[in-house]
C-alpha positions, 0 to 999 in steps of 0.5 A: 500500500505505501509502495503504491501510494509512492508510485501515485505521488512520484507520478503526480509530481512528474506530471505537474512539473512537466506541467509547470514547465511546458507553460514557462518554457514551451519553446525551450530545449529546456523542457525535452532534456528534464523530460529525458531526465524524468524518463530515465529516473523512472526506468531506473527506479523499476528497474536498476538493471535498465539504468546500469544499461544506459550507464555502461553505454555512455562511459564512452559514447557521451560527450563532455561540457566544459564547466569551470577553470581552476584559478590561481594554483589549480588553473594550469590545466585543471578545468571541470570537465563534466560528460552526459555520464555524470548527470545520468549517474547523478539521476540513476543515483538518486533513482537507486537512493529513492528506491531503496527507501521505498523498497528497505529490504533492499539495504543501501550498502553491501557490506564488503571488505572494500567498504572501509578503505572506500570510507577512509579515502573519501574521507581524507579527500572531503577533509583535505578539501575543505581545509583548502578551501578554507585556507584559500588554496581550492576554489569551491566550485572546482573542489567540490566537483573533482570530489563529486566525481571520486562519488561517482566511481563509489556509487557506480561500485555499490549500485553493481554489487547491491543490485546483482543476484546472479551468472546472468545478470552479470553476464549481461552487465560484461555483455554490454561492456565488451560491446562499448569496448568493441564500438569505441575500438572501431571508432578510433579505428577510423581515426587512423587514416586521418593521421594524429593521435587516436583518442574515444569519441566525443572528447571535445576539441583536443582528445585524451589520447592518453586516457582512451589508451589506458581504458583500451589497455584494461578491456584488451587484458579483460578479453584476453583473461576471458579467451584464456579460460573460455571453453566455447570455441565460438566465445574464443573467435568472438574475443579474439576479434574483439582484441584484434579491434582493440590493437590498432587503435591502442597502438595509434593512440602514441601514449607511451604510458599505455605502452608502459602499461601493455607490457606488465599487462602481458607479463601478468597474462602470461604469468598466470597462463596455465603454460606459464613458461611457454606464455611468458617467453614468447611474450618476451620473444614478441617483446624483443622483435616488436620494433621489426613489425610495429608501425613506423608512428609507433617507433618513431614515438617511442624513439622521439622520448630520446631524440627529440631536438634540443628545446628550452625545458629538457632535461638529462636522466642518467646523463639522457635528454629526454623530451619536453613532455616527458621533461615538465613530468619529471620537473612536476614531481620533483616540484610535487615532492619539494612542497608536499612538506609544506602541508605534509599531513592532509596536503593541499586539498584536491585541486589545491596544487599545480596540474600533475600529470600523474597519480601518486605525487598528485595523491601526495600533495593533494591529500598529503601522507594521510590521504597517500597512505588511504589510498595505498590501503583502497589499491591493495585492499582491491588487489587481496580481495582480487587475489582471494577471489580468484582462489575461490572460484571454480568456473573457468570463464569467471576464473579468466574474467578475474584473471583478466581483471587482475592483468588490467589492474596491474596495468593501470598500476603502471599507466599511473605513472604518467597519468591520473588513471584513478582519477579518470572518469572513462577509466575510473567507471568501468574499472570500478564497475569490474570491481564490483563484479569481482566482489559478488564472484564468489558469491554468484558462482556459490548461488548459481552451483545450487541451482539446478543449471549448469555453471559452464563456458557454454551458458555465457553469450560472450564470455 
C-alpha cells in the first residue's frame, strides 16, 4: 500500500512539473532534456538493471561540457570537465537512493571488505578539501566537483554489487561492456587514416589520447583473461576479434604510458597462463622483435622520448635528454615532492596544487601522507580481495574474467605513472564497475552451483 501510494505521488509530481514547465518554457530545449531526465529516473527506479544499461553505454559514447577553470594554483590545466555520464549517474543515483527507501529490504550498502578503505579515502579527500578551501588554496566550485566525481566511481561500485543476484545478470552487465569496448575500438579505428593521435569519441576539441589508451589497455587484458579460460570455441573467435579491434587503435593512440602499461599487462597474462613458461617467453620473444613489425608512428614515438631536438625545458636522466613532455613530468614531481612538506599531513586539498600529470605525487600533495597512505590501503585492499577471489572460484570463464581483471589492474598500476588513471572518469567507471563484479564472484558462482543449471563456458553469450 505505501509502495503504491509512492508510485501515485512520484507520478503526480512528474506530471505537474512537466506541467509547470511546458507553460514557462514551451519553446525551450529546456523542457525535452528534464523530460529525458524524468524518463530515465523512472526506468531506473523499476528497474536498476535498465539504468546500469544506459550507464555502461555512455562511459564512452557521451560527450563532455566544459564547466569551470581552476584559478590561481589549480588553473594550469585543471578545468571541470563534466560528460552526459555524470548527470545520468547523478539521476540513476538518486533513482537507486529513492528506491531503496521505498523498497528497505533492499539495504543501501553491501557490506564488503572494500567498504572501509572506500570510507577512509573519501574521507581524507572531503577533509583535505575543505581545509583548502578554507585556507584559500581550492576554489569551491572546482573542489567540490573533482570530489563529486571520486562519488561517482563509489556509487557506480555499490549500485553493481547491491543490485546483482546472479551468472546472468552479470553476464549481461560484461555483455554490454565488451560491446562499448568493441564500438569505441572501431571508432578510433577510423581515426587512423586521418593521421594524429587516436583518442574515444566525443572528447571535445583536443582528445585524451592518453586516457582512451589506458581504458583500451584494461578491456584488451579483460578479453584476453576471458579467451584464456573460455571453453566455447565460438566465445574464443568472438574475443579474439574483439582484441584484434582493440590493437590498432591502442597502438595509434602514441601514449607511451599505455605502452608502459601493455607490457606488465602481458607479463601478468602470461604469468598466470596455465603454460606459464611457454606464455611468458614468447611474450618476451614478441617483446624483443616488436620494433621489426610495429608501425613506423609507433617507433618513431617511442624513439622521439630520446631524440627529440634540443628545446628550452629538457632535461638529462642518467646523463639522457629526454623530451619536453616527458621533461615538465619529471620537473612536476620533483616540484610535487619539494612542497608536499609544506602541508605534509592532509596536503593541499584536491585541486589545491599545480596540474600533475600523474597519480601518486598528485595523491601526495593533494591529500598529503594521510590521504597517500588511504589510498595505498583502497589499491591493495582491491588487489587481496582480487587475489582471494580468484582462489575461490571454480568456473573457468569467471576464473579468466578475474584473471583478466587482475592483468588490467596491474596495468593501470603502471599507466599511473604518467597519468591520473584513478582519477579518470572513462577509466575510473568501468574499472570500478569490474570491481564490483569481482566482489559478488564468489558469491554468484556459490548461488548459481545450487541451482539446478549448469555453471559452464557454454551458458555465457560472450564470455
Amino acid at each position: 500500500m505505501v509502495r503504491s501510494f509512492f508510485f501515485i505521488i512520484l507520478f503526480l509530481a512528474a506530471a505537474l512539473f512537466t506541467g509547470f514547465l511546458s507553460s514557462q518554457y514551451s519553446t525551450s530545449p529546456i523542457l525535452f532534456q528534464v523530460l529525458i531526465a524524468l524518463s530515465i529516473f523512472v526506468l531506473a527506479f523499476l528497474k536498476i538493471e535498465w539504468g546500469l544499461y544506459i550507464l555502461i553505454f555512455s562511459m564512452l559514447l557521451s560527450p563532455e561540457f566544459m564547466v569551470s577553470q581552476a584559478p590561481g594554483g589549480a588553473g594550469l590545466g585543471r578545468g571541470v570537465t563534466l560528460r552526459l555520464e555524470d548527470f545520468l549517474l547523478v539521476i540513476i543515483g538518486f533513482s537507486w537512493f529513492a528506491r531503496n527507501a521505498v523498497y528497505k529490504e533492499l539495504g543501501l550498502f553491501l557490506k564488503t571488505p572494500l567498504n572501509k578503505p572506500i570510507f577512509f579515502y573519501l574521507l581524507v579527500c572531503i577533509l583535505s578539501t575543505c581545509l583548502g578551501i578554507m585556507a584559500g588554496r581550492v576554489a569551491a566550485g572546482t573542489g567540490f566537483f573533482f570530489v563529486l566525481k571520486y562519488f561517482e566511481y563509489v556509487i557506480v561500485f555499490f549500485m553493481l554489487v547491491n543490485y546483482v543476484e546472479n551468472l546472468k545478470q552479470m553476464n549481461r552487465f560484461l555483455l554490454c561492456l565488451l560491446i562499448t569496448c568493441f564500438v569505441v575500438s572501431i571508432i578510433g579505428m577510423l581515426q587512423i587514416p586521418g593521421g594524429g593521435r587516436v583518442s574515444a569519441p566525443f572528447e571535445g576539441e583536443v582528445g585524451e589520447p592518453n586516457t582512451f589508451g589506458g581504458y583500451l589497455v584494461f578491456m584488451g587484458a579483460i578479453a584476453a583473461g576471458l579467451f584464456s579460460k573460455a571453453e566455447s570455441l565460438k566465445v574464443k573467435q568472438l574475443l579474439a576479434v574483439l582484441i584484434m579491434a582493440i590493437i590498432p587503435p591502442f597502438l595509434f593512440t602514441q601514449s607511451r604510458a599505455s605502452y608502459l602499461a601493455a607490457i606488465p599487462v602481458c607479463l601478468a597474462l602470461g604469468l598466470m597462463a596455465e603454460k606459464r613458461v611457454l606464455i611468458v617467453g614468447l611474450i618476451l620473444i614478441s617483446l624483443a622483435i616488436s620494433p621489426l613489425f610495429l608501425p613506423a608512428t609507433v617507433k618513431n614515438r617511442i624513439i622521439f622520448t630520446f631524440t627529440q631536438p634540443k628545446e628550452a625545458g629538457q632535461i638529462a636522466v642518467a646523463g639522457v635528454r629526454v623530451d619536453t613532455s616527458l621533461s615538465a613530468r619529471i620537473v612536476s614531481w620533483k616540484e610535487a615532492l619539494q612542497d608536499w612538506p609544506k602541508h605534509p599531513i592532509l596536503g593541499y586539498g584536491v585541486t589545491g596544487y599545480q596540474f600533475i600529470d600523474a597519480q601518486f605525487p598528485r595523491i601526495l600533495v593533494e591529500t598529503g601522507i594521510v590521504g597517500f597512505m588511504a589510498f595505498i590501503y583502497l589499491l591493495f585492499s582491491i588487489f587481496k580481495l582480487t587475489i582471494l577471489n580468484l582462489r575461490k572460484l571454480k568456473t573457468p570463464y569467471l576464473k579468466g574474467l578475474v584473471i583478466g581483471f587482475l592483468a588490467g589492474y596491474i596495468g593501470l598500476l603502471f599507466h599511473a605513472i604518467g597519468a591520473n588513471t584513478f582519477i579518470i572518469v572513462r577509466i575510473m567507471e568501468p574499472f570500478w564497475f569490474f570491481v564490483g563484479i569481482v566482489t559478488v564472484l564468489p558469491t554468484l558462482e556459490g548461488a548459481e552451483q545450487l541451482s539446478t543449471e549448469p555453471v559452464n563456458g557454454a551458458s555465457v553469450r560472450f564470455a
